[in-house]
SERO-4910 file (N, C-alpha, C, O; in steps of 0.05 Angstrom, whole numbers):
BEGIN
 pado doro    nc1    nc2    nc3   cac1   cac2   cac3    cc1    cc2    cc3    oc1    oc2    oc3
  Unk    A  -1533  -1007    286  -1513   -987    289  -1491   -989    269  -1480   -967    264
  Unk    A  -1482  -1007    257  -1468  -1010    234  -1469   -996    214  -1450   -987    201
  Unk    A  -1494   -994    209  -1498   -992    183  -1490   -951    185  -1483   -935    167
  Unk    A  -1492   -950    204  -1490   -922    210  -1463   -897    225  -1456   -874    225
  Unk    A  -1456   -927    236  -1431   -918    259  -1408   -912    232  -1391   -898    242
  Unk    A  -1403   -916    209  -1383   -905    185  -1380   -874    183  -1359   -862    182
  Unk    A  -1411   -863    182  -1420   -842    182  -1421   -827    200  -1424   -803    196
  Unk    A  -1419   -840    236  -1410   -821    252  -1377   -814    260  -1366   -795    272
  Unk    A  -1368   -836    249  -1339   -832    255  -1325   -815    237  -1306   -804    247
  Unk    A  -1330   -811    213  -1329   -805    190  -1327   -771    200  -1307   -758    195
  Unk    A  -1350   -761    214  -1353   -739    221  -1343   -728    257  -1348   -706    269
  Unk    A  -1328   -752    268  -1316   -750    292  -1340   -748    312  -1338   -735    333
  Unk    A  -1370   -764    305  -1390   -767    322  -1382   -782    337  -1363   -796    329
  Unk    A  -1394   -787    372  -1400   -818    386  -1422   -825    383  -1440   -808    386
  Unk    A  -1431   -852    374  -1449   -865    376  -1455   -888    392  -1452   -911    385
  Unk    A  -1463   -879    415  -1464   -892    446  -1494   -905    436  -1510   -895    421
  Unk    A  -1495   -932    449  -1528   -939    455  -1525   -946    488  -1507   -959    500
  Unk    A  -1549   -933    500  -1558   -930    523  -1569   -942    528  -1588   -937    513
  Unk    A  -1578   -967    547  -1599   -981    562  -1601  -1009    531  -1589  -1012    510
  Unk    A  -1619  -1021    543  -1627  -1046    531  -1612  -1072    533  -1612  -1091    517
  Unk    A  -1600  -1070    553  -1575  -1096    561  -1592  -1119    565  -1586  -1141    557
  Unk    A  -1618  -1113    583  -1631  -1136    590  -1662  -1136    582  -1683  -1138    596
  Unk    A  -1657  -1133    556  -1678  -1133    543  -1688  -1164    533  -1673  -1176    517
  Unk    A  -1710  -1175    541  -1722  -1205    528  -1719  -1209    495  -1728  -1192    480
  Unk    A  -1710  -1227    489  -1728  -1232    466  -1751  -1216    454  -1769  -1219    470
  Unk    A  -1761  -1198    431  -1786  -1182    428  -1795  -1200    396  -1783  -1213    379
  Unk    A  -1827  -1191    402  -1836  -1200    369  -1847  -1175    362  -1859  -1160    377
  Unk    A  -1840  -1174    333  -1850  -1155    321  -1843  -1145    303  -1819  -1150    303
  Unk    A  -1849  -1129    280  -1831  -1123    256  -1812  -1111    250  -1811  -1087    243
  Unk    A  -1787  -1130    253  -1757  -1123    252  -1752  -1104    234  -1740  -1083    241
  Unk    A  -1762  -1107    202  -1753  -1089    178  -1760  -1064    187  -1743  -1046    192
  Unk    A  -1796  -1061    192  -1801  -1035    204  -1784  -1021    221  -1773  -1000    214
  Unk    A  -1780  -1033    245  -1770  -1016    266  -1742  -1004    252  -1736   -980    253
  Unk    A  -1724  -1025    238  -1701  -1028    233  -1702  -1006    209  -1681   -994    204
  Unk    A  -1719  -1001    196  -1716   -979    180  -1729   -956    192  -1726   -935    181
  Unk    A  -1738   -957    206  -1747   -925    223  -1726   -913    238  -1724   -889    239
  Unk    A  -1706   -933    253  -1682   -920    278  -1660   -921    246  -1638   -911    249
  Unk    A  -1665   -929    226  -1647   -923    206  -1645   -892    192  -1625   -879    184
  Unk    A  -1677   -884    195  -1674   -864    193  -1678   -838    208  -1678   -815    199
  Unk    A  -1680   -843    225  -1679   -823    258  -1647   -827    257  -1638   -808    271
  Unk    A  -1631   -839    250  -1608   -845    258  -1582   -829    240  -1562   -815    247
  Unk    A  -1594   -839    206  -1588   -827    186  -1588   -796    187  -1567   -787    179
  Unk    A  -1613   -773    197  -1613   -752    200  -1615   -742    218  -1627   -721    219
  Unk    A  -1603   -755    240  -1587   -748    261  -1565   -739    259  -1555   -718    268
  Unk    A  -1550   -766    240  -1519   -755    237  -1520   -743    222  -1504   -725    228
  Unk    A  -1534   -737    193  -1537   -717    176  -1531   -681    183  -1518   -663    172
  Unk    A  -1552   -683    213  -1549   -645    222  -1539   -645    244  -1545   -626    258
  Unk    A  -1520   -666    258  -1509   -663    276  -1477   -658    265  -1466   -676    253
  Unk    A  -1461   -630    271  -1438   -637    262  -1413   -637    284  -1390   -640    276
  Unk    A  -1419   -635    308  -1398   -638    328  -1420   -653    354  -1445   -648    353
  Unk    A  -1410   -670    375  -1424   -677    393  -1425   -709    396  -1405   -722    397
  Unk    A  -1455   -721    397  -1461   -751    399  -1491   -749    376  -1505   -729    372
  Unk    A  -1494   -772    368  -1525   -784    369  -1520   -805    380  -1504   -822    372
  Unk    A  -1538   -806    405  -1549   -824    413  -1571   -844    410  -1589   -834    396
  Unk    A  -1576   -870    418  -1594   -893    419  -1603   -887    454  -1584   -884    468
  Unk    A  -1626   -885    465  -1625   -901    487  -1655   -911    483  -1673   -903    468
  Unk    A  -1654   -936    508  -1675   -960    501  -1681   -957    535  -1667   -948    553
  Unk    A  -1704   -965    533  -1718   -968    561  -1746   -990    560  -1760   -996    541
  Unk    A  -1746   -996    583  -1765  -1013    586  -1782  -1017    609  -1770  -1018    630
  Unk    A  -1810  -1019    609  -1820  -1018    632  -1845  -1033    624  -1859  -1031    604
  Unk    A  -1847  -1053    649  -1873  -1075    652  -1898  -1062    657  -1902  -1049    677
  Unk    A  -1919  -1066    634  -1950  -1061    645  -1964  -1089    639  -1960  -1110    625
  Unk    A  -1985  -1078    657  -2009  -1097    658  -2026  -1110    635  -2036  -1092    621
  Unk    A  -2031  -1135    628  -2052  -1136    604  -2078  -1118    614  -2085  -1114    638
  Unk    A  -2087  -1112    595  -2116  -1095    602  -2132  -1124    609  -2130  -1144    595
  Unk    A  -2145  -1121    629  -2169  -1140    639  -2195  -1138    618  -2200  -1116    607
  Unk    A  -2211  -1164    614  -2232  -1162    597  -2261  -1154    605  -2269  -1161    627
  Unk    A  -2279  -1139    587  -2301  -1123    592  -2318  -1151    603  -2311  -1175    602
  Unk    A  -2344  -1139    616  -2357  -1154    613  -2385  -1135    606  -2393  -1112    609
  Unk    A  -2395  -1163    591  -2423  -1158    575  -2449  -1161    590  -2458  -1183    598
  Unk    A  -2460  -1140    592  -2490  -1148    624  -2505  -1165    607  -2517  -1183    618
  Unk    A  -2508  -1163    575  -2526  -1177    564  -2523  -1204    549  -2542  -1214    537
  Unk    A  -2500  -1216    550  -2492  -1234    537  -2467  -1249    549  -2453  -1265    536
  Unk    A  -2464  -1242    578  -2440  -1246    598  -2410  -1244    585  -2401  -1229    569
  Unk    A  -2402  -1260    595  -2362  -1247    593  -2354  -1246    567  -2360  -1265    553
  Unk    A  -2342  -1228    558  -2326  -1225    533  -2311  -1245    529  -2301  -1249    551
  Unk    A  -2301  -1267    505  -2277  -1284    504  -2259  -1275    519  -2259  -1251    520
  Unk    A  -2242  -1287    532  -2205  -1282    547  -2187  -1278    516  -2184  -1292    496
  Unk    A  -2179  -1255    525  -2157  -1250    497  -2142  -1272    517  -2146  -1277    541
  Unk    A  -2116  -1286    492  -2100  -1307    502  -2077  -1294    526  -2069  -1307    546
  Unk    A  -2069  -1267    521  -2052  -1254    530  -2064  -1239    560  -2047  -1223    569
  Unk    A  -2089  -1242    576  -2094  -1238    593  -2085  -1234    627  -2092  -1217    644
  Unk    A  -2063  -1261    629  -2052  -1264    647  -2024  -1258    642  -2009  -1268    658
  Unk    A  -2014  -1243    622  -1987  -1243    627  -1982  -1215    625  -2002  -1204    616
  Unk    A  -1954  -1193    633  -1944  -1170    635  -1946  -1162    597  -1950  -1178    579
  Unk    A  -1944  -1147    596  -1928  -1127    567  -1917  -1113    572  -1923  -1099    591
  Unk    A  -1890  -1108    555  -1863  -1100    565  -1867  -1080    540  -1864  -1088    517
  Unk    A  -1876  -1047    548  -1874  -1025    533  -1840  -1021    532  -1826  -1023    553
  Unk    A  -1832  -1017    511  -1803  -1010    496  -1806   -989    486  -1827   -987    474
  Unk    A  -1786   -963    488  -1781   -939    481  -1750   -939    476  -1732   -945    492
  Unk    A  -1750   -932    450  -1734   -934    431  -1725   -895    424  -1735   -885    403
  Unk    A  -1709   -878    441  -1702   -859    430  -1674   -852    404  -1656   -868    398
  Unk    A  -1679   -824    392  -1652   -822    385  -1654   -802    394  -1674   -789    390
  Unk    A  -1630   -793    410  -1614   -765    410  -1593   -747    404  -1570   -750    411
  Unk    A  -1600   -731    393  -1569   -717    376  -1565   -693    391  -1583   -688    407
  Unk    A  -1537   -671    386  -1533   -649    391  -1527   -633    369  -1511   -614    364
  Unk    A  -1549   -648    354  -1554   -627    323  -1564   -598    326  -1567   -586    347
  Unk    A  -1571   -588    298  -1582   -559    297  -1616   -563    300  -1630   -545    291
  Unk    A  -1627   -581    309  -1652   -582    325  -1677   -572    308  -1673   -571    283
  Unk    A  -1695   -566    314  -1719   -565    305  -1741   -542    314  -1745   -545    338
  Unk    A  -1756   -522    305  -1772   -504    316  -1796   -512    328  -1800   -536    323
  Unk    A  -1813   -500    342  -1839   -511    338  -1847   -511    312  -1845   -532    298
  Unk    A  -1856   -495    305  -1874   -503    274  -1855   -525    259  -1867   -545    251
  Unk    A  -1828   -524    253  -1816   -545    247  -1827   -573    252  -1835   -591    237
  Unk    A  -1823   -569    281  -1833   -599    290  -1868   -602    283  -1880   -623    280
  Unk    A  -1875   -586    282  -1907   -592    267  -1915   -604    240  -1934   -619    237
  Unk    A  -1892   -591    215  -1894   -600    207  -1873   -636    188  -1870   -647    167
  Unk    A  -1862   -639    221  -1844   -659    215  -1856   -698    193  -1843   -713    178
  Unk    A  -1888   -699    205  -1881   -717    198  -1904   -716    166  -1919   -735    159
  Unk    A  -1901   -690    153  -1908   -688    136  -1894   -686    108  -1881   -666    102
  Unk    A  -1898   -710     91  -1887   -714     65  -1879   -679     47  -1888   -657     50
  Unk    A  -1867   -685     38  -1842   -663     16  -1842   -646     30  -1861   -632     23
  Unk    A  -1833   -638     47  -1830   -620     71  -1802   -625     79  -1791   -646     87
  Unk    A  -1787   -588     74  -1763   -585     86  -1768   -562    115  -1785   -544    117
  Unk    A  -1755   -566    127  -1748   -546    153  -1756   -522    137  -1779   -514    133
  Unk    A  -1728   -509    125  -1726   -482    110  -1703   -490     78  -1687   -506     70
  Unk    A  -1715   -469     71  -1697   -473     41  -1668   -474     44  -1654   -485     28
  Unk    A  -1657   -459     69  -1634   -457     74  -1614   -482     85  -1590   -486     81
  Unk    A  -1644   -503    105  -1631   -529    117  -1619   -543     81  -1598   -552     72
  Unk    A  -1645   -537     71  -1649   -561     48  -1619   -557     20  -1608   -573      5
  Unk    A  -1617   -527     24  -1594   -515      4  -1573   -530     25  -1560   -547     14
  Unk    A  -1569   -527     45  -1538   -537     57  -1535   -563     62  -1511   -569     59
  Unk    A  -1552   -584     70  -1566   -615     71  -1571   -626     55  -1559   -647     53
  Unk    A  -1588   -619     35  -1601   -634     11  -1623   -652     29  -1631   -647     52
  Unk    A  -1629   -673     12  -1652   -693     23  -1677   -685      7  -1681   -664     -6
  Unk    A  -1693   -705     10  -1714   -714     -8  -1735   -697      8  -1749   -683     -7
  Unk    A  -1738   -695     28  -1766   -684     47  -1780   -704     49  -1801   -698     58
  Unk    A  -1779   -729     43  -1805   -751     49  -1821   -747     77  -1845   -751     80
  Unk    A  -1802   -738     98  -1820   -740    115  -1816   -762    132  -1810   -783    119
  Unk    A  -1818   -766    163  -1811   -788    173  -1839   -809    180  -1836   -831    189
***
């Protein structure tokens, strides 16, 4: 949120994060994630010009999947992770930006791709694509 909260204040945004207080310890690829909500976050505040972007985090326990078994060669190895929960994490952003169409959103996560010429004349941005 740092790296970002300059840029919402800047523009008289709130940048609230919602949920994740009692979130464990997680493994997994920090840079990744950390540059993806960088940029959900980034062009959030980008087309939001009055309102919030939001963070909210959620969490909910599932089951390891149980292992197959083989009629012809009996039990599949035990993955190591068998007996324990997995904690699915959902990671939103939400803004009260100028939003997205359908076809927009179709073609959102496609490289050099702007909304409309008009977002891209008043915004700028590269179109990479998320």
């Amino acid at each position: 949120l740092q790296m970002v909260q300059h840029q919402a204040t800047k523009k008289g945004l709130s940048l609230p994060l919602v949920g994740g207080e009692d979130l464990p310890m997680l493994l997994g690829d920090a840079s990744r994630l950390r540059q993806a909500l960088l940029n959900l976050l980034s062009n959030a505040i980008k087309f939001t010009e009055k309102g919030s972007v939001a963070i909210h985090i959620s969490a909910a326990l599932v089951r390891a999947p149980q292992p197959r078994r083989s009629s012809v060669a009996g039990p599949l190895p035990r993955p190591a992770f068998q007996d324990c929960e997995l904690l699915n994490v959902r990671v939103e952003v939400r803004d009260t930006g100028i939003g997205l169409s359908a076809e927009q959103q179709g073609r959102l996560f496609q490289a050099f791709g702007q909304a409309t010429a008009e977002t891209w004349a008043q915004y700028g941005g590269s179109g990479l694509g998320l």
